[in-house]
C-alpha positions in Angstrom: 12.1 -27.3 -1.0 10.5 -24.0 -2.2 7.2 -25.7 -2.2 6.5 -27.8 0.9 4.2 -28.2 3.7 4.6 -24.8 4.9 3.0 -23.4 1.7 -0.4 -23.8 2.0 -0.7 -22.4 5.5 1.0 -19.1 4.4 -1.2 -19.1 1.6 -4.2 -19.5 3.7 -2.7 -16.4 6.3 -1.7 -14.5 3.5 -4.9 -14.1 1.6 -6.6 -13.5 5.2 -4.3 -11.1 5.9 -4.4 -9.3 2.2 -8.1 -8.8 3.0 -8.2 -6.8 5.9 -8.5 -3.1 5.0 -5.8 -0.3 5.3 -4.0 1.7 4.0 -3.0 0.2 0.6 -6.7 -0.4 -0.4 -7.4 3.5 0.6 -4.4 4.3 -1.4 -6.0 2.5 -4.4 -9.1 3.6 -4.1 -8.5 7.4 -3.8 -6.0 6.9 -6.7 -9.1 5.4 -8.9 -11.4 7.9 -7.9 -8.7 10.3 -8.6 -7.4 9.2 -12.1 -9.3 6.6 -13.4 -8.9 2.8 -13.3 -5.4 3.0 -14.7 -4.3 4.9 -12.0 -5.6 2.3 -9.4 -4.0 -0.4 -11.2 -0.3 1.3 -11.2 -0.7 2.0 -7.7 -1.2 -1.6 -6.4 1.5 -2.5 -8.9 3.8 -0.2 -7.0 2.4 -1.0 -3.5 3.2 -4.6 -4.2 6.3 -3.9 -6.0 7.4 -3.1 -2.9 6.9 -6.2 -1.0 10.1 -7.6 -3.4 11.6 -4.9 -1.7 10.4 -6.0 2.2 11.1 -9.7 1.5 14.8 -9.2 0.5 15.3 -6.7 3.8 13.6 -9.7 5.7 16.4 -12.1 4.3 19.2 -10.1 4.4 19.0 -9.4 8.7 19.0 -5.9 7.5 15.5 -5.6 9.3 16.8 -7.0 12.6 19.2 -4.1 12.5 16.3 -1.7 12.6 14.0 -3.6 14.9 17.0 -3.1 17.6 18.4 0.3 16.7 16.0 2.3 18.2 17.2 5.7 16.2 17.1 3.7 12.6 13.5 2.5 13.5 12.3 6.0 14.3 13.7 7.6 11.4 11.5 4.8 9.5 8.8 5.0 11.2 8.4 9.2 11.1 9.4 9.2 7.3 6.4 6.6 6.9 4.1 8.3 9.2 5.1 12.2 7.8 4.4 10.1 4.2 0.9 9.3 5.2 0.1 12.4 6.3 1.3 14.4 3.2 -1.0 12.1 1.6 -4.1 12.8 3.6 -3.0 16.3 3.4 -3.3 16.7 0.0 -6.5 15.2 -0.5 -8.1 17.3 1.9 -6.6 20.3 0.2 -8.2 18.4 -3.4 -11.4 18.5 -1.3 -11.2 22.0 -0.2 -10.6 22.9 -4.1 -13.4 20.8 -5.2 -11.2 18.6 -6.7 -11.8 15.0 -7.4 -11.9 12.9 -10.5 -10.7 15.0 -12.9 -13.2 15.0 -16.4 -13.2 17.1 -19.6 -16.5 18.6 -19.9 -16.1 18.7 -24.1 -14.7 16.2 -24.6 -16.2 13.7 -22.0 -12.8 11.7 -21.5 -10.5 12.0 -18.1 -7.5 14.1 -17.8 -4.6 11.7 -16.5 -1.7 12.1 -14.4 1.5 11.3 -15.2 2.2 7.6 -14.6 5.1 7.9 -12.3 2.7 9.7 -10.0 0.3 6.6 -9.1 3.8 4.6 -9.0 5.8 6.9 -6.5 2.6 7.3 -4.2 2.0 3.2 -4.3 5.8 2.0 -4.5 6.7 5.2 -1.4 3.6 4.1 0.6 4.6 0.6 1.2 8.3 1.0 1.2 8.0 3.8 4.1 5.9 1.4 6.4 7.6 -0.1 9.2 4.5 -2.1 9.9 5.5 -3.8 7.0 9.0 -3.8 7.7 8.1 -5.7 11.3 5.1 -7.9 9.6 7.7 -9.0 7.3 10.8 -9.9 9.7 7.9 -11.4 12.2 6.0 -13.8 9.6 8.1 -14.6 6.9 10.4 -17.0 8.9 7.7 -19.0 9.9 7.6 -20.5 6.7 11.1 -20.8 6.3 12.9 -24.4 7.4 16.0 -23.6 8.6 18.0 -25.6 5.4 16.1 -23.2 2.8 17.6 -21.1 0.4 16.2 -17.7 2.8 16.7 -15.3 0.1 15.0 -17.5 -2.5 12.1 -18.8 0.0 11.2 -15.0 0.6 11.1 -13.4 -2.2 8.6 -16.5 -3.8 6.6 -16.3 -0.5 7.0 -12.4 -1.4 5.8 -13.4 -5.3 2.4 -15.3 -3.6 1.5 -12.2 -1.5 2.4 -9.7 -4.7 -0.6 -11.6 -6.9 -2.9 -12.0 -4.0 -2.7 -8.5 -3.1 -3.2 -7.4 -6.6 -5.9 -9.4 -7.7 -7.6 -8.2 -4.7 -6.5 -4.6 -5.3 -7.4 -4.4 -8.8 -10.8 -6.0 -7.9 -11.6 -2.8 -5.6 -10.0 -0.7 -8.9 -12.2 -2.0 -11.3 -15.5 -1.5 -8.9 -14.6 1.9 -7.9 -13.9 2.3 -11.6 -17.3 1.2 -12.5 -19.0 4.1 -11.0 -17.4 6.6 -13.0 -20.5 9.0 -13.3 -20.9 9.0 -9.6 -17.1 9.8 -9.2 -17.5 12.9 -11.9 -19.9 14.1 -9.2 -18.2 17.3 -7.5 -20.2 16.9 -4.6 -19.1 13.0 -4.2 -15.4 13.9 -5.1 -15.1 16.2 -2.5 -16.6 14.0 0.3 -14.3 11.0 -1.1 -11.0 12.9 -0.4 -12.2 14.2 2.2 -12.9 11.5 4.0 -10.0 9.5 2.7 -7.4 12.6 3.8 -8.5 12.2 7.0 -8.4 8.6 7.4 -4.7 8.5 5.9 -3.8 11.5 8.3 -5.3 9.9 11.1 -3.1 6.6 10.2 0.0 8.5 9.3 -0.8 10.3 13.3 -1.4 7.1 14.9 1.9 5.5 12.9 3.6 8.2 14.2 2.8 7.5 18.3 3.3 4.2 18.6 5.8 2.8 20.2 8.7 1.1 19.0 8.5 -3.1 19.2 10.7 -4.2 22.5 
């Protein structure tokens, strides 16, 4: 069954889990204060997107494959890492600028990015991260008896965590979103990336030294 006893205690880890703070939520919430609340929402559709992606590598053993092939998990892990860091990069250089949430002055309305933007830097973010990769490969089977469909059982456990983590995620959108007049501040902007390219640098750094599972 699809739906059995196992269920509810995923759900209960999964939501626990979804709330802790990290990258993803930073992601989303330099993406608002960058572009608006639309630009938060398309990012934590593509972060979650690629969960989908996660839970069919999970099923398919292709993950297994990287957890023991050293050279295949460091290539992951460095793309992720060097990823995370080209982030953080960037906002430090938006900071530097005095760049932030970008606003037109005459005509009081924002100037948005492209669409794809928010999309590749959500969708890239999550599919780069080998923590995900491992979290995935390590927790997933736990809720999988050994007579289920694996493929099918994943990607619905997969489904669960893609509405948790957006609800949540678009929760944090829409308050970020809500301050709009303190985000127009130059002086805020520029202490919000800032901070947040530091923090995804620091990750990407960190990401980047540890070592790989045994």
């Amino acid at each position: 069954m699809l739906l059995d006893a196992q269920f509810w205690p995923f759900l209960i880890a999964i939501t626990l889990l979804t709330l802790s703070p990290g990258v993803d939520t930073l992601l989303v919430i330099r993406n608002t204060a960058r572009g608006g609340l639309r630009d938060g929402v398309l990012t934590s559709l593509a972060i979650c997107s690629g969960l989908f992606v996660h839970a069919t590598i999970s099923a398919l053993g292709i993950s297994l494959i990287l957890l023991q092939s050293a050279w295949a998990f460091g290539v992951l892990k460095l793309a992720g890492a060097g990823y995370l860091v080209w982030l953080g990069l960037a906002s430090l250089l938006a900071a530097r600028r005095g760049q932030g949430l970008p606003v037109v002055a005459v005509a009081g309305c924002r100037e948005r990015l492209p669409a794809w933007r928010p999309l590749r830097e959500g969708l890239l973010s999550n599919v780069l991260n080998p923590k995900t990769v491992v979290f995935y490969m390590a927790f997933l089977p736990q809720f999988i008896a050994p007579g289920d469909p694996a493929l099918a059982k994943s990607l619905l456990l997969a489904g669960v965590h893609f509405v948790i983590a957006n609800l949540w995620q678009i929760a944090i959108a829409v308050m970020v979103g809500s301050v709009g007049r303190l985000l127009a501040s130059r002086t805020f902007t520029r202490w919000l990336n800032g901070l947040t390219g530091g923090v995804l640098i620091a990750f990407g750094v960190r990401l980047a030294l540890e070592r790989q599972p045994a």
